[in-house]
TIMI-2910 file (N, C-alpha, C, CB; in pm, 1 decimal, decimal comma, always signed):
<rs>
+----------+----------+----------+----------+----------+----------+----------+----------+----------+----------+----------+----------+------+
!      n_x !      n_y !      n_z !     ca_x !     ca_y !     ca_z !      c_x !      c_y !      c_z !     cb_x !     cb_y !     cb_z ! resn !
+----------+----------+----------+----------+----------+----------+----------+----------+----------+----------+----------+----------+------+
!  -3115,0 !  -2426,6 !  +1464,3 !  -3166,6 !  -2291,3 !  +1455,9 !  -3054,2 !  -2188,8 !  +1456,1 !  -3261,8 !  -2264,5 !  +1570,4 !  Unk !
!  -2924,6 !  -2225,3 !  +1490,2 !  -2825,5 !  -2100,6 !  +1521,3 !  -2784,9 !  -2075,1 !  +1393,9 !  -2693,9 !  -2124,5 !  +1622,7 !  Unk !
!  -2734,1 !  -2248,5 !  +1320,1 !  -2710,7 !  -2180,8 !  +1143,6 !  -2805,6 !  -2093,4 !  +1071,8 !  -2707,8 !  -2297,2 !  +1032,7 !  Unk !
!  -2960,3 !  -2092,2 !  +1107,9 !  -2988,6 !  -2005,7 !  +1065,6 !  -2953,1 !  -1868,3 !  +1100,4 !  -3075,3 !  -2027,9 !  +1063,2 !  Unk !
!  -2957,1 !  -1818,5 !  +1189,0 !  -2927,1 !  -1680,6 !  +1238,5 !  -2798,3 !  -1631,2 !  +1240,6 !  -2967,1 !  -1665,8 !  +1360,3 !  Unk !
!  -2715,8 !  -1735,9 !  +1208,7 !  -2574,3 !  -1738,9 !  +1185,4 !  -2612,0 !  -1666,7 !  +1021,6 !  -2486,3 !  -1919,8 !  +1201,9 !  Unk !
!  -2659,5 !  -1760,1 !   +894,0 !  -2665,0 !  -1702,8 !   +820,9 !  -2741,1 !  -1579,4 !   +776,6 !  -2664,7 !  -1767,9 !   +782,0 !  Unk !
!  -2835,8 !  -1577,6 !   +835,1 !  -2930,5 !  -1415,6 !   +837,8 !  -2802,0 !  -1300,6 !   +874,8 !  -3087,0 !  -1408,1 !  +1004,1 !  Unk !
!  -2717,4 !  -1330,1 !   +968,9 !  -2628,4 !  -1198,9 !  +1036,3 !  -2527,5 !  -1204,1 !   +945,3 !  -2564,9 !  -1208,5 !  +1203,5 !  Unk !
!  -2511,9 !  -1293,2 !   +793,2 !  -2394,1 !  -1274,2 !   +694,3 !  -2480,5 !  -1234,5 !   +614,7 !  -2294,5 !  -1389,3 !   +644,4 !  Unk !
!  -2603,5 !  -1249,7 !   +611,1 !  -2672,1 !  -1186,8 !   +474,4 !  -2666,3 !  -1002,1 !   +521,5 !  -2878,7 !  -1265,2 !   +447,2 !  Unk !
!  -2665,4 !  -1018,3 !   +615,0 !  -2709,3 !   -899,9 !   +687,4 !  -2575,5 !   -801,5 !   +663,5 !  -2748,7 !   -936,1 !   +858,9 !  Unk !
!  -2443,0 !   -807,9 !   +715,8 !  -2323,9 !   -841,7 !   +718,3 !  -2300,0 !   -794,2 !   +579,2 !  -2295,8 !   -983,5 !   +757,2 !  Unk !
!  -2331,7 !   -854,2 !   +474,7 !  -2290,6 !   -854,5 !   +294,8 !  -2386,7 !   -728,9 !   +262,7 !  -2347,1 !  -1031,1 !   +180,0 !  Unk !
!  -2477,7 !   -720,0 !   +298,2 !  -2557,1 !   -595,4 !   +225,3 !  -2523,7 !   -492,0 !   +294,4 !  -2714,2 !   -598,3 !   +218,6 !  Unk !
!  -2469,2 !   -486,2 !   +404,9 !  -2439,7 !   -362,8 !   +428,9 !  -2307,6 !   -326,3 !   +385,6 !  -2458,1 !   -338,3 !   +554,7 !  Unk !
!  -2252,1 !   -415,4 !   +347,9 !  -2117,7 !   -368,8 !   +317,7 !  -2105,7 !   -353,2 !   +137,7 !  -2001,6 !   -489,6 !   +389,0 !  Unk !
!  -2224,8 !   -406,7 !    +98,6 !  -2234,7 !   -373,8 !     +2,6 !  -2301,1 !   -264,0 !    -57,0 !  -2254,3 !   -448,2 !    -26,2 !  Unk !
!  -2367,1 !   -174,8 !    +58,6 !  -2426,6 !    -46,5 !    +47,9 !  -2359,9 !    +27,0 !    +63,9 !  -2513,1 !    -14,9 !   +108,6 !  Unk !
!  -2227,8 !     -6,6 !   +134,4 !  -2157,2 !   +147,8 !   +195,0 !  -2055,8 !   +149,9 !   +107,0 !  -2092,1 !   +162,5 !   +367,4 !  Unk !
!  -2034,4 !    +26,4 !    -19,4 !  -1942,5 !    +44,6 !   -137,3 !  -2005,1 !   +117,8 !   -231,0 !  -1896,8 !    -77,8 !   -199,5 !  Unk !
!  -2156,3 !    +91,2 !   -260,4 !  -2215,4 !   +188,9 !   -349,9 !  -2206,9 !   +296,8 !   -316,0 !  -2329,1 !   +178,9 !   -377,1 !  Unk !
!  -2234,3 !   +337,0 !   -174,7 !  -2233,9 !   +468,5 !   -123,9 !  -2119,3 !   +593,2 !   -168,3 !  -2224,9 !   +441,8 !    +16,5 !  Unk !
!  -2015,1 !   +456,8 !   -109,1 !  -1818,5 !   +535,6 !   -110,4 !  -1843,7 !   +577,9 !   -285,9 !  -1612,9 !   +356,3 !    -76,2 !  Unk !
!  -1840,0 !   +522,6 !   -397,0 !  -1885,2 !   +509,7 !   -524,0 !  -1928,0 !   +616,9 !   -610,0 !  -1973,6 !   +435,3 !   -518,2 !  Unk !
!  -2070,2 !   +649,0 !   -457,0 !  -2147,8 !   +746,9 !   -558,5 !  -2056,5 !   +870,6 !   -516,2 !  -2338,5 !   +770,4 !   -530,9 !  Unk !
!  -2041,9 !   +906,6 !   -373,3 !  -1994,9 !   +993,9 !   -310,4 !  -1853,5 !  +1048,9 !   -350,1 !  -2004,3 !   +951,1 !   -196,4 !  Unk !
!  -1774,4 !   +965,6 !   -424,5 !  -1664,4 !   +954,4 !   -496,4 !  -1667,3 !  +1032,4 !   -623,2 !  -1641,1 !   +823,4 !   -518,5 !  Unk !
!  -1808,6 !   +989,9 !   -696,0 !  -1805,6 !  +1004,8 !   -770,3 !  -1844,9 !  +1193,7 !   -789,1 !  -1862,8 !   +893,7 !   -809,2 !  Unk !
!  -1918,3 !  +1193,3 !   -686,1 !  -1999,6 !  +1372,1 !   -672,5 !  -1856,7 !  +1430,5 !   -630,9 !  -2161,7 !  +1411,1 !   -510,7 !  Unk !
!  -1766,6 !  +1435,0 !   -562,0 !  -1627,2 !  +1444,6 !   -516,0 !  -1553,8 !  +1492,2 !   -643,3 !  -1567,8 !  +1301,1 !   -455,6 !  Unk !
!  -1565,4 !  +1425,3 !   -707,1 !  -1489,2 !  +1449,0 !   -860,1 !  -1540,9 !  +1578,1 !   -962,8 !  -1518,8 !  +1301,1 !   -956,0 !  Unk !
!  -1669,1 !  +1571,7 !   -950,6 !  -1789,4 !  +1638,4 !  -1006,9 !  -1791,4 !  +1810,4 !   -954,3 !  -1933,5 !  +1545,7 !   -947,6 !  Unk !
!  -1792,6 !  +1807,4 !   -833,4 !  -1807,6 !  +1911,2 !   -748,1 !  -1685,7 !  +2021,5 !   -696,8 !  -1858,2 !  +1845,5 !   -644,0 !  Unk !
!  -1721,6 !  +2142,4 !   -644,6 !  -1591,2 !  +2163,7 !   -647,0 !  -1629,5 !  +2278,6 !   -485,3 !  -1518,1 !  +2235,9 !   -827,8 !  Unk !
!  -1539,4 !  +2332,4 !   -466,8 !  -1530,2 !  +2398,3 !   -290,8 !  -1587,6 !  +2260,2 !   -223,0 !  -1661,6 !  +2573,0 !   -242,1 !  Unk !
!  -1644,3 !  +2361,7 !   -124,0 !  -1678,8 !  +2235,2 !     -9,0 !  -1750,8 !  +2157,3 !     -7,9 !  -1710,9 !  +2253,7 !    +93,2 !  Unk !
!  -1801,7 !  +2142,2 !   -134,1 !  -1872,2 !  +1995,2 !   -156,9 !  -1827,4 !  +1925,0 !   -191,1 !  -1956,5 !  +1969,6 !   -218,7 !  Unk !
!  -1681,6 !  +1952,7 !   -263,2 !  -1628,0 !  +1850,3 !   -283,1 !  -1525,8 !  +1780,5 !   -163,7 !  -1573,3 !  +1879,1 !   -398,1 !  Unk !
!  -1512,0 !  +1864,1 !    -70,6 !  -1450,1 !  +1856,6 !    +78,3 !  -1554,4 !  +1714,4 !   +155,8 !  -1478,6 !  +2047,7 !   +176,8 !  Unk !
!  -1678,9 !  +1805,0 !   +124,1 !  -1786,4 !  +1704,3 !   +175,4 !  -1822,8 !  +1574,9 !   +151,8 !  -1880,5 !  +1742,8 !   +157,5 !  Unk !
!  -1796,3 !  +1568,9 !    +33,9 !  -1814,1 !  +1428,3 !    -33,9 !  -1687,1 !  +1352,2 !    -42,8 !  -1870,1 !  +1440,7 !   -179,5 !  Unk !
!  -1612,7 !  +1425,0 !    -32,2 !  -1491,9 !  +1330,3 !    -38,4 !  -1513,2 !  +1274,7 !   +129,0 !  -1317,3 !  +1423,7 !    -81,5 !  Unk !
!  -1502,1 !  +1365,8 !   +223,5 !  -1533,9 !  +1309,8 !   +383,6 !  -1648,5 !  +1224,3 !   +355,1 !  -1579,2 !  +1436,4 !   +511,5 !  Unk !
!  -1764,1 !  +1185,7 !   +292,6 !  -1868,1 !  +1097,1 !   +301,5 !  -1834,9 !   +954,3 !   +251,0 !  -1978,7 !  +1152,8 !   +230,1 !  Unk !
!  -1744,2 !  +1033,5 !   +152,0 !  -1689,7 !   +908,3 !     +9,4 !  -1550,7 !   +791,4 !   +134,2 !  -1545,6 !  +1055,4 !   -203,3 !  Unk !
!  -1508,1 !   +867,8 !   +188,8 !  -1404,1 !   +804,5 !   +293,2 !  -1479,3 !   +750,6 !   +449,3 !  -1279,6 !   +938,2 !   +328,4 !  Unk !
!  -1577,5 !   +818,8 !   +469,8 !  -1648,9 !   +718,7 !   +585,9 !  -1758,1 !   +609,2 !   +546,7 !  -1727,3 !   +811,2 !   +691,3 !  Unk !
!  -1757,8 !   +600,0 !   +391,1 !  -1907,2 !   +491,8 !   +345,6 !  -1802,9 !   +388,6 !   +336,0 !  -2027,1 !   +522,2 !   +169,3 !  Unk !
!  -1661,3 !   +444,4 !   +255,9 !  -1573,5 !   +310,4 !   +275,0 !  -1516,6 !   +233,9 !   +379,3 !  -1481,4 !   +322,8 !   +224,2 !  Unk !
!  -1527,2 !   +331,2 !   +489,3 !  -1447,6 !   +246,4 !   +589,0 !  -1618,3 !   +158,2 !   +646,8 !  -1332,8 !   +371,9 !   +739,7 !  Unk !
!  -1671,4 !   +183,5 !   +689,2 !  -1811,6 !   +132,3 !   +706,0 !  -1816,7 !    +48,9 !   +614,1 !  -1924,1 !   +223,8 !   +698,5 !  Unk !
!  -1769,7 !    +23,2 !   +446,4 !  -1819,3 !   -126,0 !   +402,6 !  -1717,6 !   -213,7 !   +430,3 !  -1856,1 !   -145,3 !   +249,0 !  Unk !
!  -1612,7 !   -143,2 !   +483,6 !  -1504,8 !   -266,9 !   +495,9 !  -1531,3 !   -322,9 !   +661,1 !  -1314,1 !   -201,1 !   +468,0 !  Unk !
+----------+----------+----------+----------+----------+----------+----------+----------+----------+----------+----------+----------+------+
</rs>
């Protein structure tokens, strides 16, 4: 039973880190797009979704 829950907490583990790369991504991407403090903003969102998927 532990391999299971072992693997549930890597599935678990992979999608989130694979959300907070889309996130860094999009947020990156509005960063580029945007300009005053939204782009301040998104760049700060775009740099905490990445450290969160890593």
């Amino acid at each position: 039973m532990t391999a299971f829950w072992d693997g549930a907490a890597l599935v678990e583990d992979l999608a989130s880190a694979g959300r907070g790369g889309l996130n860094a991504a999009y947020f990156s991407r509005r960063a580029r797009a945007a300009s005053g403090p939204r782009r301040l903003a998104a760049g700060v969102l775009a740099l905490l979704c990445g450290g969160a998927a890593l």
